[in-house]
C-alpha positions, -999 to 999 in steps of 0.1 A, spaced: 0 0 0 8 37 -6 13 64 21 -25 77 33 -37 111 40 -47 111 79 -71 141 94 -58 144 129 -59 167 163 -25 175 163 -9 194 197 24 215 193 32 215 230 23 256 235 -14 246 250 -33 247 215 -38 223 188 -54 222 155 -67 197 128 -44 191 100 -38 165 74 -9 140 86 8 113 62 5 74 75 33 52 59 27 18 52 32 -7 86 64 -24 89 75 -56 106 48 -60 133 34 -25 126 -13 -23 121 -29 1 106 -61 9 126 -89 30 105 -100 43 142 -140 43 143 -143 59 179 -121 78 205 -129 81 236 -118 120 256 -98 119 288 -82 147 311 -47 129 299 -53 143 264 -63 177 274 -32 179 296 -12 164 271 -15 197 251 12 209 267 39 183 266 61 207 254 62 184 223 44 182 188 21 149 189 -6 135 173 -31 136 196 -55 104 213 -47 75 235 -81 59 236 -96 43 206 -114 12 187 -115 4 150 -111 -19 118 -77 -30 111 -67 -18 75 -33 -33 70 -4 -54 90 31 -55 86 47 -88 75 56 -101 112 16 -98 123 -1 -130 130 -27 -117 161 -55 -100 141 -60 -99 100 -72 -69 79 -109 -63 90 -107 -73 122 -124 -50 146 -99 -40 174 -96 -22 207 -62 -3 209 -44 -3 241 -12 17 254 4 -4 270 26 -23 243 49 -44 255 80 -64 244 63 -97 259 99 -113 267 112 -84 287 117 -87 322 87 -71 337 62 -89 310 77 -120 320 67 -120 356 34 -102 346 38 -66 346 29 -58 312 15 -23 321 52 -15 332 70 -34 308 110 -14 300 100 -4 267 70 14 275 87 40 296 82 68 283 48 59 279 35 93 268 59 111 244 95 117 245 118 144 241 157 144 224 147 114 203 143 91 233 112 73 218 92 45 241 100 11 224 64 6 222 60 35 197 57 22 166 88 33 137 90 68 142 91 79 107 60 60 96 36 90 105 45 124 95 35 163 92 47 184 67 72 156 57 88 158 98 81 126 117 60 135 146 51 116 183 21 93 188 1 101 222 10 74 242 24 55 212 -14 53 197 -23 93 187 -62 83 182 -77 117 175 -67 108 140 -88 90 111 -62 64 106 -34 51 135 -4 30 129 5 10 162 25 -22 172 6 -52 173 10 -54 211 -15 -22 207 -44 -40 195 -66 -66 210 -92 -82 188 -129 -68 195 -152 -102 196 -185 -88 207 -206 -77 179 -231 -57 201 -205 -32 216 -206 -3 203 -173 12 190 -179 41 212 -186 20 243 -156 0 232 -133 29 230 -134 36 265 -120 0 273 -86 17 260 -79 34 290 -109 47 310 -126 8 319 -92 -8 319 -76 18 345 -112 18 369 -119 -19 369 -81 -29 367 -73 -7 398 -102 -34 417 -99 -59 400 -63 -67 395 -48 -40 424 -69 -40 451 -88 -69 447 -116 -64 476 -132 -93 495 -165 -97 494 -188 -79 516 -162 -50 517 -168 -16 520 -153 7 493 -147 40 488 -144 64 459 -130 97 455 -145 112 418 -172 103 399 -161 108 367 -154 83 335 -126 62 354 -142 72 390 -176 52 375 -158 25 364 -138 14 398 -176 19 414 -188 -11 390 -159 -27 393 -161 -28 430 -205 -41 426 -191 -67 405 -167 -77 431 -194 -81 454 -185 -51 480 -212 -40 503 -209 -9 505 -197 18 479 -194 53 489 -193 77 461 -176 110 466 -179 139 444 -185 178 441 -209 171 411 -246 162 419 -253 149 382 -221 126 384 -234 107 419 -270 102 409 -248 85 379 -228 66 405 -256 53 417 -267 34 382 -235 21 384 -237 5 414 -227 30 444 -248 24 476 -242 56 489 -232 88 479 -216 121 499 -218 155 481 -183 167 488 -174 207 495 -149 224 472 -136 242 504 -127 207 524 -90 204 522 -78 171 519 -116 158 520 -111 152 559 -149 164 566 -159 140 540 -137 113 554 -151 116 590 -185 111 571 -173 81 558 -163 64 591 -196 73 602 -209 48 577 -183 24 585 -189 19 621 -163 47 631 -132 27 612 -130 38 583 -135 21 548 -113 -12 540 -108 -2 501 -103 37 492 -97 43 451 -85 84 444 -99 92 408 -99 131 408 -68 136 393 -66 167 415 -26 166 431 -38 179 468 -62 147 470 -35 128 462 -37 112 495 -68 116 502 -77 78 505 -54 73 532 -78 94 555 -112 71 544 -92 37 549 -97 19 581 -62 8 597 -46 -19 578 -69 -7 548 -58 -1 517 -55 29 498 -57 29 457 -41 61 439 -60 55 402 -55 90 384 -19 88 377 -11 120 396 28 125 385 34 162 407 50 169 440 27 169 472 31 167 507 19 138 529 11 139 564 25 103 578 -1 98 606 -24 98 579 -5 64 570 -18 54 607 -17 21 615 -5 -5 588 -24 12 557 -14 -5 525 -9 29 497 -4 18 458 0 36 425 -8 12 399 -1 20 365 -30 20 340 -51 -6 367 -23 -37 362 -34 -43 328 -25 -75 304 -50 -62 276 -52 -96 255 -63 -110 290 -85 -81 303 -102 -67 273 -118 -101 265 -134 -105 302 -147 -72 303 -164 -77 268 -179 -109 286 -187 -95 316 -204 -65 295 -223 -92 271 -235 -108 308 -249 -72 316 -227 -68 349 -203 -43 328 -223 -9 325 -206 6 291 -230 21 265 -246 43 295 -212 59 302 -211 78 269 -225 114 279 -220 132 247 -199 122 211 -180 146 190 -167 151 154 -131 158 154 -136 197 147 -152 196 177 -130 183 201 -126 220 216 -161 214 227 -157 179 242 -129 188 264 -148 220 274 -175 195 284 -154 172 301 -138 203 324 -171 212 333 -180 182 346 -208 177 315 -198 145 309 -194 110 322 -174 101 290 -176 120 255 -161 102 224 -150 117 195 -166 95 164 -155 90 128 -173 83 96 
């Protein structure tokens, strides 16, 4: 095949971005070409504007596979895929002893800078602007009408009722929520959970935790619409948070006064907001564990007694995930009808209005919006 015209969100690195008209070479080796269907909008992407970096924009994202390089053998042209980011070299060290999500050549995940490009990224001159090679978003870039990825990138789509919106938000959104339960945390049955933000990932570690069989889920959140959400998903109760309660302490005393003055035994942070950082540490009982699920990357400061006694504090990266093992059992828990997916999707987009999705998404319009292409 010949190079391909690609319309794409494209982010210099200054805070802006426009749509332009990239240049997709042919795959190589065990390179797929993935004519993206639907991408699903994050807070990543929005703060991946200013990387400092031009990138093709998108790291969420379901489609029809158009072409494979010579070395593929997982999925054949026409396959309907869900593209993940973590793409791992699956005889390196950490993929070995089942740490795919932190495999050595995914790091850096995101973008690089000085040439250092994530051994995950697919060849770096097969998608260009202008005639330059330019950076994939988390080696994917799926704001874009066509994406070329490793095969590591793609998992093959088997339910023919899921919507390629719905099945967008597997990429990133579903897999970090239900990943952070189910392969993190892992709560017992009959547990009580909490959860700190409401929003696309918030909503998926409250289902997650229902199908786990928890007790009780605790919901918190500034945003009214958002918890009467959490509640379809499967929260049992729900605390309207103030904007003004630093470090969510009121709202943690709150939640030992549903927990028989202890304290919850699972506590997931979704916000993405650096000063709740450690937020879960104050709604865990002792010996409780605390989940940090947003990815927050800055500088805080922690008050050890909030680590009082024996609390169990983790950071998994994108919720633990093996995607050819994971995507297929959410598919099949979402074809049982324990998976809540379609129902997640707020609002979709055309490209030229992706300004207006990730105003949406900042306001707290949405639970998930998805960009969708013809």
């Amino acid at each position: 095949m010949s190079t391909i015209k690609s319309k794409a969100a494209v982010a210099p690195g200054d805070g802006t971005f426009s749509i332009v008209e990239t240049e997709i070479h042919p795959p190589q080796k065990d390179e797929v070409l993935v004519k993206i269907k639907a991408a699903a909008i994050c807070h990543t992407d929005h703060d991946s504007l200013t990387w400092g970096m031009p990138i093709v924009m998108g790291h969420e994202g379901a489609g029809i596979v158009e072409a494979i390089g010579p070395d593929v053998t997982k999925v054949a042209i026409g396959d309907e895929v869900i593209l993940n980011w973590a793409t791992p070299k699956y005889d390196s060290f950490q993929s070995q002893i089942g740490n795919q999500n932190i495999c050595e050549c995914n790091s850096p995940v995101m973008a690089s800078h000085a040439g250092k490009i994530s051994g995950g990224h697919p060849t770096f001159e097969s998608t260009t602007l202008n005639q330059e090679p330019i950076e994939r978003s988390f080696n994917l870039g799926t704001f874009s009408e066509y994406a070329l990825v490793r095969s590591s990138g793609v998992v093959k789509k088997n339910s023919k009722k899921l919507s390629f919106e719905a099945a967008s938000t597997i990429s990133c959104g579903v897999m970090t929520g239900c990943g952070s339960v189910f392969n993190t945390a892992k709560p017992e049955w009959g547990s009580s959970v909490v959860v700190l933000g409401t929003g696309g990932v918030g909503l998926n570690v409250v289902q997650a935790a229902r199908i786990s069989g928890a007790a009780k889920i605790i919901a918190v959140d500034i945003n009214e619409q958002r918890l009467e959400m959490a509640k379809q998903f499967g929260a049992t109760d729900i605390i309207l948070a103030d904007k003004d309660d630093k470090g969510l302490l009121n709202a943690a005393e709150i939640v030992k006064g549903m927990t028989n003055g202890r304290g919850a035994d699972y506590a997931f942070e979704c916000t993405a907001v650096p000063a709740l950082g450690v937020a879960p540490l104050a709604m865990i009982r002792n010996a409780g564990t605390a989940v940090q699920v947003s990815g927050i990357e800055e500088e805080i400061t922690v008050d050890m007694r909030l680590f009082e006694w024996d609390k169990i504090y983790i950071n998994p990266l994108y919720g633990g995930a093996k995607p050819d093992i994971d995507f297929p059992k959410f598919e099949a828990l979402y074809e049982k009808g324990d998976l809540i997916l379609e129902e997640m999707i707020t609002r979709t987009y055309k490209l030229e209005d992706l300004q207006q999705g990730f105003d949406d998404m900042l306001a707290g319009r949405n639970a998930k919006g998805v960009i969708v292409f013809d």
